[in-house]
Backbone as a printed PyTorch tensor [residue, N CA C, xyz], in Angstrom:
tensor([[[-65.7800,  48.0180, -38.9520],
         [-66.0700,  48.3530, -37.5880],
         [-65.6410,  49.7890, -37.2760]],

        [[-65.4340,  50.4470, -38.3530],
         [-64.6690,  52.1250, -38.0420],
         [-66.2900,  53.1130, -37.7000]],

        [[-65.8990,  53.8590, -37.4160],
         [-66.9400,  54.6240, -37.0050],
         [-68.2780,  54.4360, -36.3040]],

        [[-68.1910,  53.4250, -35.1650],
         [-69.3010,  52.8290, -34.8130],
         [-69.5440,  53.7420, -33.5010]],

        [[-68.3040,  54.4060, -33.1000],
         [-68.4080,  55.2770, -31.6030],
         [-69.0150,  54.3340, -30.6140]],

        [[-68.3460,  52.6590, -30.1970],
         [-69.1770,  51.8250, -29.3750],
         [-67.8030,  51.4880, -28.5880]],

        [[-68.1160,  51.1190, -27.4770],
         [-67.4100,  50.4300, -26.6770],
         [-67.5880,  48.5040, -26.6570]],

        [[-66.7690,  48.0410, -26.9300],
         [-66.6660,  46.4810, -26.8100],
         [-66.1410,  45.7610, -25.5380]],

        [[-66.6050,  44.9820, -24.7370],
         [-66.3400,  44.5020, -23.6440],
         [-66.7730,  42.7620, -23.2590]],

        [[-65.7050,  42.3490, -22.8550],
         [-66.1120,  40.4380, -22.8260],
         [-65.5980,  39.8480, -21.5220]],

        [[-66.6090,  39.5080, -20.9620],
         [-66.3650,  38.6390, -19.7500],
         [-66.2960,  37.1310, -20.4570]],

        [[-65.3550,  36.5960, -19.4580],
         [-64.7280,  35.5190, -19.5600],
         [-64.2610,  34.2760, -18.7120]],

        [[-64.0880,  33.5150, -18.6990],
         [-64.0040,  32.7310, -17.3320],
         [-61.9740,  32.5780, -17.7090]],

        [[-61.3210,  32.8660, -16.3530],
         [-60.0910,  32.9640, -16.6510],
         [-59.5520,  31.6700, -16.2570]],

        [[-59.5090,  30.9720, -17.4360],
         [-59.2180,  29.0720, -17.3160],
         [-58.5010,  29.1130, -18.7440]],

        [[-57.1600,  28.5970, -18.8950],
         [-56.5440,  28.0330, -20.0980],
         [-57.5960,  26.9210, -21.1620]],

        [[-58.3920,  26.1610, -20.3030],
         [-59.1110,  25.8080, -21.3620],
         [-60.2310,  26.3590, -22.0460]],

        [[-60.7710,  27.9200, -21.4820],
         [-61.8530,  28.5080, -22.1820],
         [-61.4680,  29.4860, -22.9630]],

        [[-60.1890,  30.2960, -22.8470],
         [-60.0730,  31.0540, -24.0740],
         [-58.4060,  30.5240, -24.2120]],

        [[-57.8590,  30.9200, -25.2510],
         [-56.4020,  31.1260, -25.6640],
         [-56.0780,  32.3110, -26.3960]],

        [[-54.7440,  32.5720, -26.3800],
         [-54.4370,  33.7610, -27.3300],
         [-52.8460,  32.9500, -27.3790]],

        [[-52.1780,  32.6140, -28.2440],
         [-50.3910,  32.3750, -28.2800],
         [-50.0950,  33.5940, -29.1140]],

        [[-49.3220,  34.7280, -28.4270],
         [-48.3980,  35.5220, -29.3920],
         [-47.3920,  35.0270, -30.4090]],

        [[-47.2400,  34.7200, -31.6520],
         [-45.8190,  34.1670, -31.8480],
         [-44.4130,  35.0010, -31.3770]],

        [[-44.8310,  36.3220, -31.3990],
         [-43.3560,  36.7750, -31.5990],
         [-43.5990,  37.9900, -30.0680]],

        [[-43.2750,  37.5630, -28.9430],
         [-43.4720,  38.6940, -28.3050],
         [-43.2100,  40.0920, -28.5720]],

        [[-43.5510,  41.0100, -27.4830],
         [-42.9300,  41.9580, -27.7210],
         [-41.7000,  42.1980, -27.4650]],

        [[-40.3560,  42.9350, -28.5620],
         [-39.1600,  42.5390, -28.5650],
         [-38.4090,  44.0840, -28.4040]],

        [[-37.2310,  44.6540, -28.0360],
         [-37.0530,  46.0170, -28.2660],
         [-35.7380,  45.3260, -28.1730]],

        [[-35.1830,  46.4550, -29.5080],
         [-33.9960,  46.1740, -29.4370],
         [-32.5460,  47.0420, -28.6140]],

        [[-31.6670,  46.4690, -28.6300],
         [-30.6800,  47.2930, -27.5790],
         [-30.8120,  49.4710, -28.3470]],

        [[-31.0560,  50.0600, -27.1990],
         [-30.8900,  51.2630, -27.4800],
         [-29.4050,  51.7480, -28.1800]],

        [[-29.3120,  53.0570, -28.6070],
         [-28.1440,  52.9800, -28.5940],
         [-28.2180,  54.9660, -29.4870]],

        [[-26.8560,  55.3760, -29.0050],
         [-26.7530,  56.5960, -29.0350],
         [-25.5760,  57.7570, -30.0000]],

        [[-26.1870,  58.3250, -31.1810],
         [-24.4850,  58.9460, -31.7860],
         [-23.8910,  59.9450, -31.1610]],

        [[-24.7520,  60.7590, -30.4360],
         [-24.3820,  61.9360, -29.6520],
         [-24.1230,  61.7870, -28.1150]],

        [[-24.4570,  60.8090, -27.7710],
         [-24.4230,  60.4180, -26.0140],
         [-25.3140,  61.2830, -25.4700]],

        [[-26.4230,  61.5580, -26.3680],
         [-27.4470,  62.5990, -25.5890],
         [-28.7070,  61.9080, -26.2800]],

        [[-28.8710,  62.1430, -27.4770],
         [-29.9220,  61.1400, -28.3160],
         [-30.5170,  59.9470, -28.0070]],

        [[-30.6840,  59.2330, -27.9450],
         [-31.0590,  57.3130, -27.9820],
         [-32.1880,  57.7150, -29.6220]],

        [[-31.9060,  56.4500, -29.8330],
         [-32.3480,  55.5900, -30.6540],
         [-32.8140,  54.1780, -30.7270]],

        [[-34.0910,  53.6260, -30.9230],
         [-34.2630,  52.3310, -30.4350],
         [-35.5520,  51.9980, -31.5850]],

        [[-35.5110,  50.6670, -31.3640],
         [-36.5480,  50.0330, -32.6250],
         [-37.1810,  48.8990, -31.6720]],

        [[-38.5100,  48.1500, -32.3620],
         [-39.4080,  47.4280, -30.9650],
         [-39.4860,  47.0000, -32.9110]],

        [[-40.2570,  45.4850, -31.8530],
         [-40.7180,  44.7330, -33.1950],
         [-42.0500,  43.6690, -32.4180]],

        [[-42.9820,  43.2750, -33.1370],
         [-44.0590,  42.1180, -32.5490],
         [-44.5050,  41.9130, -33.4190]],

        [[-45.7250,  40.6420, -32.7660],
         [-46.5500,  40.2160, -33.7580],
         [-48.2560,  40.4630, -33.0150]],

        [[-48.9990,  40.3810, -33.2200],
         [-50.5100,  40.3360, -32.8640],
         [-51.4240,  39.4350, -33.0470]],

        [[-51.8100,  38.6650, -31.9640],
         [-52.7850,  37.4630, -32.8490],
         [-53.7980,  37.4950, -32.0920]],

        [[-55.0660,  36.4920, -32.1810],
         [-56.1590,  36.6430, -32.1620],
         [-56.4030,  35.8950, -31.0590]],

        [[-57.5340,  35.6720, -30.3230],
         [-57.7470,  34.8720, -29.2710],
         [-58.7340,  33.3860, -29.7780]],

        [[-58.3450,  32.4280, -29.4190],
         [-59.1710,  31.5740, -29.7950],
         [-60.2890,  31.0170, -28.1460]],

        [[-61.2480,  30.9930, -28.7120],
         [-62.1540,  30.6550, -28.2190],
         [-62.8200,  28.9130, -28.0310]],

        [[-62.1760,  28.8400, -26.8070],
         [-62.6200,  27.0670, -26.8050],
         [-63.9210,  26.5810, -26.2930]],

        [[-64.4480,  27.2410, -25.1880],
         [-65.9390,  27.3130, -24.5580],
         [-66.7880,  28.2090, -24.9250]],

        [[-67.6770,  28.1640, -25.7320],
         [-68.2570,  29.5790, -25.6780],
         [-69.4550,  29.7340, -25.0890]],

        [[-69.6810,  29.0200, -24.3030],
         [-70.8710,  29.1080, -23.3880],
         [-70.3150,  30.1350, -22.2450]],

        [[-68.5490,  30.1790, -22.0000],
         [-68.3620,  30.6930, -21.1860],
         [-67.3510,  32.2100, -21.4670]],

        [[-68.1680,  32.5960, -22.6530],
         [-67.6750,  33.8630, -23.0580],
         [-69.0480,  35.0260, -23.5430]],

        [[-69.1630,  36.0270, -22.7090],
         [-69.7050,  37.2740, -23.1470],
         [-69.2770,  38.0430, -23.4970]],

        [[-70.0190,  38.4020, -24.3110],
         [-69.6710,  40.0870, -25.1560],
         [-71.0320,  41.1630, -24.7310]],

        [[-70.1610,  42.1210, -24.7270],
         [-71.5040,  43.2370, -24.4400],
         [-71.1400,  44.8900, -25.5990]],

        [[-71.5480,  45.1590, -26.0000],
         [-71.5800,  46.6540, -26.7060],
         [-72.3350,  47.5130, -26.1940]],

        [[-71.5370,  48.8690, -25.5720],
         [-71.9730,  49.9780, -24.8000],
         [-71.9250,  51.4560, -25.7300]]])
């Protein structure tokens, strides 16, 4: 899907039973923290998952 120069866009009906997505691991950041008291330093961690699709009568896609 690289180089297609398209825009992707999906209407949806906003109901728990027509689409899902469960993150397992939210997004997490961990405590900041500083050696100079001027610096910070900080680290983030997640996961990414996919959306599942339970109705699909009640899902569009469009490409622009």
């Amino acid at each position: 899907m690289r180089g297609l120069n398209k825009n992707y866009y999906a209407l949806y009906r906003q109901d728990p039973e027509s689409l899902q997505m469960n993150i397992p691991v939210p997004y997490t950041v961990t405590q900041a923290n500083s050696i100079n008291n001027f610096n910070f330093q900080d680290a983030a961690y997640s996961q990414y998952a996919g959306a599942t699709v339970l109705r699909n009568a009640e899902l569009m896609y469009f490409t622009y």
